[in-house]
N, C-alpha and C positions, 0 to 999 in steps of 0.2 A: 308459253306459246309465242308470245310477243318479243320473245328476246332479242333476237337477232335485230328486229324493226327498231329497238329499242335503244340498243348500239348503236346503230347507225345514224340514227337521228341524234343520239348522243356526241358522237364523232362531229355533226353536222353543227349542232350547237356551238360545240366546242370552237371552232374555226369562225362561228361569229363572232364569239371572244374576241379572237384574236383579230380582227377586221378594225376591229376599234370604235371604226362609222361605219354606214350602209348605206351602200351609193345604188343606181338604180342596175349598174352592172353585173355588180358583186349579189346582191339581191334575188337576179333573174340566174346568177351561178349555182346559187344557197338553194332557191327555187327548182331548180334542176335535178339537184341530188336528192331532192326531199323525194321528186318526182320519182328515180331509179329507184330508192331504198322502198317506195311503198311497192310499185311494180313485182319488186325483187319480191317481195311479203304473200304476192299473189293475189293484193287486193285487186278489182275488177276495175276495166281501164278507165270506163266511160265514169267512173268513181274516181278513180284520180284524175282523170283532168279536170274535172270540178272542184276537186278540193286544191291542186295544184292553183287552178285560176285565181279562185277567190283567196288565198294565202298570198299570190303573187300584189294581185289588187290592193289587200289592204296593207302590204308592207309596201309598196309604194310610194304611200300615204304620206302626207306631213309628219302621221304621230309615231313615224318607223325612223326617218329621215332623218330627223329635227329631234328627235327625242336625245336624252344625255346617255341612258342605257339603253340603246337598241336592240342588244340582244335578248334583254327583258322580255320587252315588248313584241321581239319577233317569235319569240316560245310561248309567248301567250297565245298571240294570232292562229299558231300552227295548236296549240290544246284546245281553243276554240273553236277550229276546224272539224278536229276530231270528235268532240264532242256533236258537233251538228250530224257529220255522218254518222257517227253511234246512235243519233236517234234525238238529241238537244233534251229538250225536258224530259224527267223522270215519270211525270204524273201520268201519260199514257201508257205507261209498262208495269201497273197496275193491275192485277186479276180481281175481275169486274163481278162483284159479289152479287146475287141477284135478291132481289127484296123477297121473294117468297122460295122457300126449300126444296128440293137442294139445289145451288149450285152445281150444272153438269160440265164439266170438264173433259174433252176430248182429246186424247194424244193421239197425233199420228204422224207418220214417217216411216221410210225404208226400213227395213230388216237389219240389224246391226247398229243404226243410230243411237241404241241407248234407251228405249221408251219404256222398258219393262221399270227400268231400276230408277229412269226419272218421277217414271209415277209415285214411285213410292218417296224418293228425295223432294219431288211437289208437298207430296201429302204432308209431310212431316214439317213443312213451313206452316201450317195454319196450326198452330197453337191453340189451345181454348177452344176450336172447334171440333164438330163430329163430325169426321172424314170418313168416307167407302171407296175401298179401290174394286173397282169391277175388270175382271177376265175376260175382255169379246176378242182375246187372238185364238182364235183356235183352231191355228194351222200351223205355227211355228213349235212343234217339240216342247213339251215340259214350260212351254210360256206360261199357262194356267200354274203350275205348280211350282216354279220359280216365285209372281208375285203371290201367291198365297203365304208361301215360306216366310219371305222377307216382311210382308204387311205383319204376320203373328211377330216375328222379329220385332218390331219396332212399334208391337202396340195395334196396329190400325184393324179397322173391320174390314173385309173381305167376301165379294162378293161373283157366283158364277152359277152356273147350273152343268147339274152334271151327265155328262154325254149328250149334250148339246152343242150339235156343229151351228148354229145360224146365230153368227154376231148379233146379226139387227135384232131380233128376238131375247139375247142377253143383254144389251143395251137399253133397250125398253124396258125389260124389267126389271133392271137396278135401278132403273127412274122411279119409277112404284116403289121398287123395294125400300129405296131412301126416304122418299116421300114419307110411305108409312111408318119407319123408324125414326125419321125425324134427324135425318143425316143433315147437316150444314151445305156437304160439299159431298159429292161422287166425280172422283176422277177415272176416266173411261181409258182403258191401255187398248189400243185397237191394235190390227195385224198389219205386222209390213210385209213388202215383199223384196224381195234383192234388185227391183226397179222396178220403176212407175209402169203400170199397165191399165189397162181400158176395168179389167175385173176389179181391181183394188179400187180405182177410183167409184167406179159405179158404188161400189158396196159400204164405200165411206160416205158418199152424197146422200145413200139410202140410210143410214145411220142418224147424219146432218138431218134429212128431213123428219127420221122418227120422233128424234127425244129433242131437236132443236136445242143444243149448247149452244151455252151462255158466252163459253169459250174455245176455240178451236185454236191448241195450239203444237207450231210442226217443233217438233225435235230432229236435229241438225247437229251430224258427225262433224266436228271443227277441223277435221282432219282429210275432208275430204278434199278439201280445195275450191276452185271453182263450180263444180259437182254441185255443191250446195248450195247454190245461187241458182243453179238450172233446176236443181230438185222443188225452192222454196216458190220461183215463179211458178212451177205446173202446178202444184198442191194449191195457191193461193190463185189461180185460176179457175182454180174447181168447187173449191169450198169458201172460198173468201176468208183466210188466215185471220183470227183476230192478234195472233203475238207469236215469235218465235224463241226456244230454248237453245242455246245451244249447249251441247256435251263435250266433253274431252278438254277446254282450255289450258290442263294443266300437260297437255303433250307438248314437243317439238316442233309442231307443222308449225306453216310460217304467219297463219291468224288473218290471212286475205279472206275468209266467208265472213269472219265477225266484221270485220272491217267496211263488207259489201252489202251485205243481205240488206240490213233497215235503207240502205241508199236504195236501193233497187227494187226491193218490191214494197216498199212505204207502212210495213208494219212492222212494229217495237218489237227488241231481243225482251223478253219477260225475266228470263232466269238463265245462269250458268252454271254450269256443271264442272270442278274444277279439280275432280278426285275421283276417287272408287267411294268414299266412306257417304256416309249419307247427309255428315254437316259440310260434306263438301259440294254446297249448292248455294247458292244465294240468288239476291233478285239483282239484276243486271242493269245497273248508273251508268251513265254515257260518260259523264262528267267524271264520275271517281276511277271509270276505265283510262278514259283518256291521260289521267294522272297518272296510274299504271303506267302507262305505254312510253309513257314519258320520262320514268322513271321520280316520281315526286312522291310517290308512295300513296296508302289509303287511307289513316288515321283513322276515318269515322269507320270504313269497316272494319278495324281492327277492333276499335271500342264498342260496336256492335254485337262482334264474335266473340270479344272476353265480357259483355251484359248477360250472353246467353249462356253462358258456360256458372258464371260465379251466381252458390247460392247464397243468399240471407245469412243462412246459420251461418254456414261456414266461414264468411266473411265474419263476421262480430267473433266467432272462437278466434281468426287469425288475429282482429284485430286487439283482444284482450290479451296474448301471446306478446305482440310487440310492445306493447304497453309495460309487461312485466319481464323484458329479457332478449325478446326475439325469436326466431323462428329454431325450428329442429328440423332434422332427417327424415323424421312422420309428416310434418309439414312440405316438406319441400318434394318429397314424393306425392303428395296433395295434389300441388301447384302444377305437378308436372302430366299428373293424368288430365289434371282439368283441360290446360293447355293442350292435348293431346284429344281432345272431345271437337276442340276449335277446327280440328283437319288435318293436311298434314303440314307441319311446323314449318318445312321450306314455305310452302305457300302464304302459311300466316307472315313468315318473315318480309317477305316481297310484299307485303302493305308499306313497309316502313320506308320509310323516302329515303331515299341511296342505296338502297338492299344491293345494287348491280356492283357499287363502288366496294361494296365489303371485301375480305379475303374468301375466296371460296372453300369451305370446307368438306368434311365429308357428311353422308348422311346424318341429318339431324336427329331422325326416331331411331336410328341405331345407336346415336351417343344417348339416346333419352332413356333407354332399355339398359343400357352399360351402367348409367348410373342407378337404375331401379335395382340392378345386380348390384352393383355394393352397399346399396344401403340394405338391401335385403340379408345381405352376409353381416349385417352387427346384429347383435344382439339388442334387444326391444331398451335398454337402461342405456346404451352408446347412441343408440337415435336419438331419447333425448335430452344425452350429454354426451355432445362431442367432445367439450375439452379434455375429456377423460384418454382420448384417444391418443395413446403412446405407440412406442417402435414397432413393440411386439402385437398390440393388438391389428394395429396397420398390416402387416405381413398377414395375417392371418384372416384379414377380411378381403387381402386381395387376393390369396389363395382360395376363398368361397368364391369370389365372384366372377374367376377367369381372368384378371386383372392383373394391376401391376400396382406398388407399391405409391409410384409417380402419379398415377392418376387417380387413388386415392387422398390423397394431397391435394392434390388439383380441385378435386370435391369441396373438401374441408374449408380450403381457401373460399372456391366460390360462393359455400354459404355466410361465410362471416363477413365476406363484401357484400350478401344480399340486407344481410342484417344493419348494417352501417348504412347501406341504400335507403334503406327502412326507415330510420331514423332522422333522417334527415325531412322527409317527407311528414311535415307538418304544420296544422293551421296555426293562425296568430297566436292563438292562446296556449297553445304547446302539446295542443292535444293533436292523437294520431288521429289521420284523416279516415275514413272509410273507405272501403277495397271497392268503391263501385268505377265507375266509369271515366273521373277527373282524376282517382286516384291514379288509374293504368295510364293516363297519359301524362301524368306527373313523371311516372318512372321513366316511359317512353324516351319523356325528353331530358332526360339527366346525361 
């Protein structure tokens, strides 16, 4: 979403480089362009000229001026900025666990925002807990029975009554109904409409005052543009917002509502939406976005989403594997579904600081499937022993896979470089380190 803003401010960096010094001229030049690129983004205006100001202010400064590397210093000023508009500290974007059962959770937002299928991407963040998603849309077509589907999908309890038009009434009673099962958490999918009207609002305030949640949070199309700054003041008018989601980050649009919304109506982005899949959702850092945006990349989220992905076992079988030899074709098809649990792989890539600077390739889960296709054309003894793997056997496993001789090869190669990567990667005493969290950013940084 951020891309192009992202470029640009990159282009803008760039040409501090080359400045050498920063004079209060060149500065308020620097200052100017930062101004158009956010504009151009769609952020809201009364939002950039506050951030414009105070980026202008502080690189005026002695520590911009006087400093040896100025242009350091002025990408920090401008990451620090950003982070303040995103929202500054973390700890209020938080979902505010309530001391006695359940926590009720309310989504709401226009028709098309996304709320069905967030609920269900919500739910599947609380880990360890008992979660109930509750049905109260029940004017929007097959809404009841879209998240029924998706909650048995993925595990969760599910909750509605049947042939029951009166939200407020199903509402209430997945309160109870939680209570008495002893649910942790009930997240409430309320009805949207295709724009704000006097009925919808009424009928969410009547909701608001039945079951009184803990947390009312709007869900917000990224894609809409300014829309969703007009949508986020009238809902947080009415209900008093305690945190906002947004959806779609992984589109095109030019990312001016995530940019505006916390400046402008004073309450935290909670979670983003950043895919179709369901681990494509996380809780929403000002701080780790603005490095995003920045192009500096996310490390900690990246070691985050490979913590959640790598089990125990599977770690200690890899790591007794390297110990005696290295990895195989069974293994490395492993690695690649796990990795593929993470979301979608462009997305994980764009954590790593420079992602923009790369060669652009083509689809990543399409090369990821090509290779699932060759290693699935050898036979279960060539998996794991490739050196076996001669002319004839090669031609014959690019003929199963659709493939080509060449990028068979190219496989081969790539795992005996992962192997050698492998090896290297170890503590003082010469032993292999464990596949947890230091191990993946050991590789990272190779």
């Amino acid at each position: 979403m951020f891309k192009n803003l992202s470029d640009r401010l990159q282009n803008i960096f760039k040409k501090i480089k080359g400045e050498g010094k920063l004079s209060e001229d060149n500065i308020k030049d620097i200052v100017r362009q930062i101004k158009l690129a956010l504009l151009e983004a769609d952020v809201n205006y009364k939002v950039v000229k506050r951030f414009v100001d105070n980026v202008k202010d502080k690189a005026l400064g002695a520590e911009v001026v006087k400093s040896l590397t100025p242009d350091k210093v002025f990408v920090k000023i401008v990451h620090d900025e950003l982070v303040n508009i995103l929202g500054g500290s973390s700890d209020n974007a938080k979902i505010r666990l309530s001391s006695n059962i359940p926590t009720n959770i309310m989504l709401v937002g226009l028709q098309g925002s996304g709320k069905t299928t967030t609920a269900v991407k919500l739910a599947c963040q609380f880990k360890g807990k008992k979660v109930l998603l509750t049905a109260a849309d029940v004017y929007r077509a097959a809404a009841i029975q879209q998240l029924e589907i998706m909650a048995k999908k993925n595990g969760i309890s599910f909750f509605s009554i049947e042939n029951c038009n009166d939200p407020i009434q199903i509402a209430e009673s997945s309160v109870l109904y939680a209570r008495r099962n002893l649910f942790d958490i009930n997240i409430i999918d309320t009805a949207g409409r295709l724009h704000i009207d006097s009925d919808m609002m009424d009928e969410l305030v009547n909701i608001k005052n039945k079951i009184k949640p803990d947390e009312i949070l709007l869900v917000v199309d990224s894609m809409v543009g300014q829309d969703a700054i007009n949508q986020a003041v009238q809902f947080d008018n009415v209900l008093d917002l305690t945190g906002v989601i947004l959806t779609k980050l992984d589109s095109d649009a030019r990312g001016g509502a995530a940019l505006s919304i916390r400046e402008v109506i004073g309450k935290p982005i909670k979670y983003a939406s950043t895919g179709e899949k369901v681990v494509d959702f996380e809780p929403f850092y000002p701080d780790r976005m603005a490095s995003r945006i920045l192009d500096m990349g996310d490390i900690v989220s990246l070691v985050e989403k490979a913590q959640n992905i790598v089990e125990k076992d599977e770690s200690k079988k890899l790591e007794q594997k390297l110990k005696k030899g290295g990895l195989d074709f069974n293994d490395l098809v492993k690695q690649l579904k796990m990795i593929e649990k993470m979301g979608s792989i462009e997305n994980v890539l764009k954590l790593i600081p420079g992602f923009s600077k790369m060669p652009k390739l083509d689809s990543f889960d399409d090369k990821f499937k090509r290779v699932e296709a060759i290693v699935n054309s050898m036979t279960p003894y060539e998996r794991r022993h490739y050196k076996i793997l001669n002319s004839s056997r090669k031609k014959r496993i690019a003929r199963g896979s659709g493939t080509n001789v060449k990028e068979v090869n190219r496989l081969i190669e790539q795992l005996v470089q992962m192997n050698k990567m492998l090896k290297v990667v170890k503590n003082k005493k010469g032993k292999t380190k464990k596949l947890d969290s230091s191990f993946i950013q050991d590789i990272l940084s190779k």
